[in-house]
N, C-alpha and C positions, 0 to 999 in steps of 0.2 A: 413534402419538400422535394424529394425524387422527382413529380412530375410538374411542380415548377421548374424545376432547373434543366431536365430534357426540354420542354416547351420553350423556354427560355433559348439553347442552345441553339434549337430548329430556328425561332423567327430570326436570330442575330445571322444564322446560316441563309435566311433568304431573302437581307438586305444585302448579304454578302454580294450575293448572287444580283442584287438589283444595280450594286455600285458596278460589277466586271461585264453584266450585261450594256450600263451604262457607255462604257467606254466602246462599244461596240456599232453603236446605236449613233447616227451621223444623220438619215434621212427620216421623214415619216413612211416611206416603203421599208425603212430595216426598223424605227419603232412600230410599226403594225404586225409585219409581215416576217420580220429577221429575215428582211432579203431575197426573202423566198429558198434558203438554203439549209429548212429546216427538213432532218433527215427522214427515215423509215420509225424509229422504235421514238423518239423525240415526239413525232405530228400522232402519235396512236396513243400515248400516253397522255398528250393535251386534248386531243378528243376524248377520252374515257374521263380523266379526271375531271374537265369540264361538266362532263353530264353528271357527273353524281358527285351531290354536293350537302351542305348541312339539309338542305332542302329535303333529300330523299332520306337519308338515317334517320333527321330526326323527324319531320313532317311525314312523306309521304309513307316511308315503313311505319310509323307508329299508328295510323290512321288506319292504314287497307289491310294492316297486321294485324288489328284490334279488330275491327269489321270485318273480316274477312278468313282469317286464320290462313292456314296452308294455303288457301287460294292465293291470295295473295302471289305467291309464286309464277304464278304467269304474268303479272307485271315486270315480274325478271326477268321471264324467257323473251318477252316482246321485247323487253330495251334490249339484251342481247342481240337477238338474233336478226331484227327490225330495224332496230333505232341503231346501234353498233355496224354489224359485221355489213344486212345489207345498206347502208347509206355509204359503205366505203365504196362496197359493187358496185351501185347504181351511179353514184353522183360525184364520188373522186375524180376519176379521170377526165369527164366532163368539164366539170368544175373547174379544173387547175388547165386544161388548155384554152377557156374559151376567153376566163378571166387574163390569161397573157395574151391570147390575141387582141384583146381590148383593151389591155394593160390600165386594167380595175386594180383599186386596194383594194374595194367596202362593197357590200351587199348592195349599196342604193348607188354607188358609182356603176357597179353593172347594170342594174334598170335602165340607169340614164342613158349608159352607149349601146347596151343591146336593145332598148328601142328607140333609142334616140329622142327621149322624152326627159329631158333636164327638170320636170315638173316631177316626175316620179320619184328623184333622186331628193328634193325639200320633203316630199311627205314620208320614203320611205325612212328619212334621217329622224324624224320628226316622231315617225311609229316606234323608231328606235329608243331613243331618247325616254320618250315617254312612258313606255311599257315595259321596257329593262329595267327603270328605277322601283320598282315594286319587288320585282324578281330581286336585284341585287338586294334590296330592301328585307328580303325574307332569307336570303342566307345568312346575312349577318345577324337576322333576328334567333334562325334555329341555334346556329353555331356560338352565339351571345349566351342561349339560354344552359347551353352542353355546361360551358366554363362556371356559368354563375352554381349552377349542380355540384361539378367538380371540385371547386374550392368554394366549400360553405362558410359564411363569415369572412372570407380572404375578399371577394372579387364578386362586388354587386353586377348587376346586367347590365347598368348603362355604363361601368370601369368596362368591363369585358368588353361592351362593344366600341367603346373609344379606344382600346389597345389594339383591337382587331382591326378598325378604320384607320388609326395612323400606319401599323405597319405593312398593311397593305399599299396606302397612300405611297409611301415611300418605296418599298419591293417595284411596283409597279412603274410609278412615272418617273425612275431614274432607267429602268431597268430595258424596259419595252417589251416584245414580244420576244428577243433572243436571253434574257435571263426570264421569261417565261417557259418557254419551252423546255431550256434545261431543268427549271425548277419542276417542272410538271414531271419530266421525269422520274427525277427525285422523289415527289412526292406521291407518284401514284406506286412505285416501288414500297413505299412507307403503307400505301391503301393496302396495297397485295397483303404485306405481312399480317396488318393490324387486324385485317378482318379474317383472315383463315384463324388466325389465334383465337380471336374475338368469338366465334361460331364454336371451334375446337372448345374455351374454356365455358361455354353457356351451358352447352349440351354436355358436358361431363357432371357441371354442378346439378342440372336437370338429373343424373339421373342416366345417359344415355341415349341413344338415338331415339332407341324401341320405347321407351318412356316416351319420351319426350311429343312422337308423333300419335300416342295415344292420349296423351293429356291434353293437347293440343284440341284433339277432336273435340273428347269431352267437354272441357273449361270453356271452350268456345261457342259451343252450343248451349252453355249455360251462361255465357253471360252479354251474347248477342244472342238472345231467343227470336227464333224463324218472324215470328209476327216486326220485329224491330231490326233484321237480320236487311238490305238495301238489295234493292232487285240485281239480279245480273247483269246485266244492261249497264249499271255502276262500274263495274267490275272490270266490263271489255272496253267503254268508255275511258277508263285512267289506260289501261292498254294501251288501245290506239294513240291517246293524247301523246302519252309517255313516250314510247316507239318513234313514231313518225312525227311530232313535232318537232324534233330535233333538225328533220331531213330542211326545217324551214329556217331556223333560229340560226340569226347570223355569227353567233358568237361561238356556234359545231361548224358551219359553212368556210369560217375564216380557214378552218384545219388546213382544208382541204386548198388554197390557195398557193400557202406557204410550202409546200411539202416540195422538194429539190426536183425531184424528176420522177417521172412514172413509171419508172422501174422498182422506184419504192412501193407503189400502192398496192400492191401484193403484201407484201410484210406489214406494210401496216395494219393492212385488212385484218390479218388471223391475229395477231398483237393485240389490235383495237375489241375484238371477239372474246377472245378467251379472258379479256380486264373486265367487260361489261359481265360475262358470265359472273366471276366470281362476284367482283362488288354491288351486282344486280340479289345474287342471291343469298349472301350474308346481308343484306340490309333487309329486307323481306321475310326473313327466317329469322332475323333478329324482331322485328316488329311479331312476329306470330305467335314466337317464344314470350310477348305479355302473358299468353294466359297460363304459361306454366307458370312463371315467378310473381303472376299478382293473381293469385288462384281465386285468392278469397276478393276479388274484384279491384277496379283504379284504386293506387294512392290515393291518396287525401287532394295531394297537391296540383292531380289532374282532371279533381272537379271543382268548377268553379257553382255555386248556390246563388241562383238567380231571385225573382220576387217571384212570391205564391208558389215555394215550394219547385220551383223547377231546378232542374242541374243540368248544364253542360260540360260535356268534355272539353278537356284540355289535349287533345292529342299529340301535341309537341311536346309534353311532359314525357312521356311512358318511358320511351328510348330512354333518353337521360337517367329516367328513376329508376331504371333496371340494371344501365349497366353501372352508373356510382352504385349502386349496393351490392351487385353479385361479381365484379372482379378485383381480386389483388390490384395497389397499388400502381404497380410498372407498368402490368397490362391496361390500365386503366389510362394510363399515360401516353401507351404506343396507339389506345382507341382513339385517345384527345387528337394525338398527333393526326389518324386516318381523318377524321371529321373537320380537322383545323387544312391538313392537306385540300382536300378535296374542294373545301368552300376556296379557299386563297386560288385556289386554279379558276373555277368557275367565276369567282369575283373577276381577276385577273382578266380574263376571256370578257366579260358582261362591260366593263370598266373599258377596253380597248375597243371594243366596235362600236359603244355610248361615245366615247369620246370624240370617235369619229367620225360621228353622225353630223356633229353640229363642227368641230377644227375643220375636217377636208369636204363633208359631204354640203353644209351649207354654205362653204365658202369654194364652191366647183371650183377649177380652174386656177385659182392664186397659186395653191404649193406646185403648180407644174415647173413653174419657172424655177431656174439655180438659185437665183437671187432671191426667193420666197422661201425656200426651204427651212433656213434656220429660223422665222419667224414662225411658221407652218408646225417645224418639232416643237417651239415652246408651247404654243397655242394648245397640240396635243395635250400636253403634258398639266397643263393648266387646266383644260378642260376635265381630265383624269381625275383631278384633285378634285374641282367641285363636284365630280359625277358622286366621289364617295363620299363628301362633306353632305350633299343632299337625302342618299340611302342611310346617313348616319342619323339626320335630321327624321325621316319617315320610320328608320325601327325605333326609334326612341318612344316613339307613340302606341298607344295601345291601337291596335287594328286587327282587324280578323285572324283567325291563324293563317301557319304560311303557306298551309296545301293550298288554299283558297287565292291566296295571291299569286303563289305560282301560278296556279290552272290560267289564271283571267290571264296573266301575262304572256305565257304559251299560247292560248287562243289570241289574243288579240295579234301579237307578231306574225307568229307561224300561217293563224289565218289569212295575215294580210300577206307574206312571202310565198309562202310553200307554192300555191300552184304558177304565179311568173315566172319564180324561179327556175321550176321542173322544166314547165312549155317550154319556156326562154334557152333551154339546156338541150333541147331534144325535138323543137317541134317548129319548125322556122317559118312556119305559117302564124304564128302568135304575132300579136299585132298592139300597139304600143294601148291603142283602146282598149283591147282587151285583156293587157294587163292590168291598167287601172281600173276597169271595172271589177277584175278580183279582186285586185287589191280592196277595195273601199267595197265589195261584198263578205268579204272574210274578216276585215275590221269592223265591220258595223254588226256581223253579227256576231263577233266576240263580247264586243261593249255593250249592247244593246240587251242580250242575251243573259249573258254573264253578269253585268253590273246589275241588272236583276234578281235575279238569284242571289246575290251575294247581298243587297239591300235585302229580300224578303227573307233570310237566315237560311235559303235552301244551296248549302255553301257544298253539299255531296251532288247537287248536281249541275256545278261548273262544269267538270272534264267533261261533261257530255254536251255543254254547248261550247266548248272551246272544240272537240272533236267535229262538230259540226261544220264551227267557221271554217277549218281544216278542210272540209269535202267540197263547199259549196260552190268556191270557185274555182273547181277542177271545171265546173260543169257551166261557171258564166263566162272563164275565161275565152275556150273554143266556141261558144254560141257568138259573143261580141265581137271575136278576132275574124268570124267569118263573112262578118257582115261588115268589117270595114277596113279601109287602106291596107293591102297588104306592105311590110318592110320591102327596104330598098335592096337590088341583089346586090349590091356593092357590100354592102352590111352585111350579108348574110354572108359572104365569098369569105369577109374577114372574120367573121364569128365564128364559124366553121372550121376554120383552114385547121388540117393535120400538120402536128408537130413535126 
């Protein structure tokens, strides 16, 4: 009852938040952006909460936790240190001047004006679109499955996930990005807590640290034995994926737009660091901690019995079945709360640059006009609403789990963004062909690769072809760009220009 009525309290607290943001919200630059006058501790707190989301507690810690034990661990220190503290180094300030001097909302709005290639800006709306809806698709599936755990007999999966979809739906497309930002505050403040508790009350019940890292070795050598144990290579693969596809994903890139002036990107930097550290490594330490609490091997519930005898894992279960059975009540309420925070951010974020894609980025040019404007926020907002009607339609369906759709949706975006973006950001010899040839090199070999693997059930080694599409065209983008039309210097005079 307790953790209905906290949960309860939270979601009515950020439709609050969607109505006051509402009234705020006049243009699609202040629904995307809030104007761009979002602060230092506000844009670090929507970047951390963005990246860790039901995805990673209960997906990706339950998987690499279980496979991997303590190692596992260095999937935290790379989002930290990688995917966090250096993308603020590298690519904030960047990011946030080049995008005003072209005065871009959207990730495919910038293709378009910094190569001057309006073709760029349909496909990359289009990679958006299409690749985001899996991803959003698998948060609402982890964070569906936490709840249906949670209240056993109260709240089936497909109730859970149609609470979670409408009050999103509504937080969201009254709200825009300025009762986003506050909200993400709010709730990566609620992450912080929930997970230091959460770590603090495991490891007590465990037993203690010193237990705990010794049961850990053992249990886990006993129940991933060397022979079934996934090579290394797996291991640096989620790494990298994890890390550095974020530096591509428009939905971490928007952060960096919105943030008021670059006097802030310092605070935000170590802000953004020290959130990734902790919620990087209570999720991972939580996923590793399976093998102290299911000694005697998976639940029930997280093997499915396949024909002739086969079994696979459920590794979206483990999380869920560890923490409903080894925490008190409340704390189990203030965990729902971290996991319910975190997905509502990352939906939030996935939902506003989807929406995007197809209100501003395939209708170029219409919202520029005053007189287009109020058509331009509905259309957003409209859009918003089917993006979640659709991920609500896709987790409803039985489909692989959600490490496996993440990966592919990671690969296929990031492959197709990450290296335009960098070049585009830093190298003004890139050249409008040679963005689209990564682009459609790093898409093709997400899809190509990936939806491979994921048809022939070899679903552990996506991150290593989505890491791939991620390199490939670092290395097609400069070979094509050098061999054809360089950009205009007018262009680059205004890309460039210091603030």
């Amino acid at each position: 009852m307790a953790t209905a009525i906290i949960l309860g309290v939270f979601l009515a607290a950020m439709i609050g938040l969607g109505v006051w943001g509402g009234r705020r919200t006049r243009t699609p630059a202040d629904f995307l952006l809030g104007g761009r006058q979002i602060g230092p501790w506000a844009s670090a707190f929507a970047y951390g909460t963005s990246y860790f989301s039901a995805v990673l507690f209960i997906g990706f810690a339950g998987q690499f936790g279980w496979m991997f034990g303590l190692d596992a661990l260095w999937i935290a220190a790379g989002n930290a240190v990688l995917g966090a503290f250096a993308a603020w180094v590298v690519l904030a300030k960047a990011t946030r001047r080049m995008t005003r001097n072209l005065d871009t909302l959207t990730m495919p709005e910038f293709f378009a004006k910094r190569y001057q290639a309006p073709a760029l800006q349909v496909i990359a709306a289009g990679v958006i679109f299409v690749f985001l809806l899996p991803y959003s698709a698998s948060v609402f599936k982890g964070l569906s499955h936490l709840f249906e755990i949670s209240f056993p007999g109260v709240l089936s999966y497909e109730t859970a996930l149609l609470i979670m979809c409408v009050i999103t739906g509504i937080y969201l497309t009254i709200g825009g990005y300025f009762a986003v930002a506050i909200a993400d505050l709010v709730q990566g403040l609620i992450m912080l807590a929930g997970a230091i508790a959460m770590v603090v009350a495991l490891v007590g019940r465990a037993g203690g640290i010193g237990v705990v890292f010794a049961t850990i070795g053992a249990n886990a050598a006993a129940h991933v034995p060397p022979i079934q144990q996934p090579p290394w290579w797996i291991l640096w693969s989620v790494v990298f994926m994890s890390s550095f596809g974020p530096w591509g994903l428009p939905q971490m890139v928007h952060k960096f737009y919105a943030i008021e002036s670059e006097r802030h990107i310092a605070t935000a930097t170590v802000v953004t660091g020290i959130f990734a550290t902790v919620m990087g490594f209570a999720a991972y330490f939580t996923g590793a901690l399976t093998h102290v609490f299911f000694a005697d091997g998976p639940p029930a519930s997280a093997l499915i019995q396949g024909e002739q005898g086969t079994t696979t894992m459920r590794y979206d279960v483990l999380v869920p079945e560890l923490l409903s059975g080894n925490l008190p009540e409340l704390l189990m309420a203030l965990v729902l709360l971290l996991v319910v925070s975190a997905s509502m951010s990352t939906l939030s974020s996935l939902v506003l640059v989807s929406s995007a894609s197809i209100s501003v980025d395939l209708r170029a040019g219409r919202l520029r006009s005053p007189s287009a404007e109020n058509g331009s926020l509905v259309m957003i907002r409209l859009v918003a609403a089917l993006f979640i009607a659709i991920s609500f339609v896709i987790a409803s369906n039985e489909f692989a789990f959600i490490v496996s759709l993440m990966s592919l949706s990671w690969g296929a975006v990031a492959g197709a963004f990450l290296a335009p973006y960098v070049y585009g950001l830093f190298w003004r010899s890139t050249t409008r062909a040679g963005a689209l040839a990564g682009m459609l090199a790093g898409l093709g070999t997400a899809v190509v690769w990936g939806g491979y693997l994921i048809a022939g059930g070899q679903v552990t080694l996506v991150p290593l072809a989505a890491s791939v599409a991620m390199v490939v065209p670092f290395v097609v983008v400069p070979a094509v760009s050098l061999c054809s039309t360089p950009p205009s210097s007018d262009l680059l005079r205004r890309a460039f220009a210091a603030e």
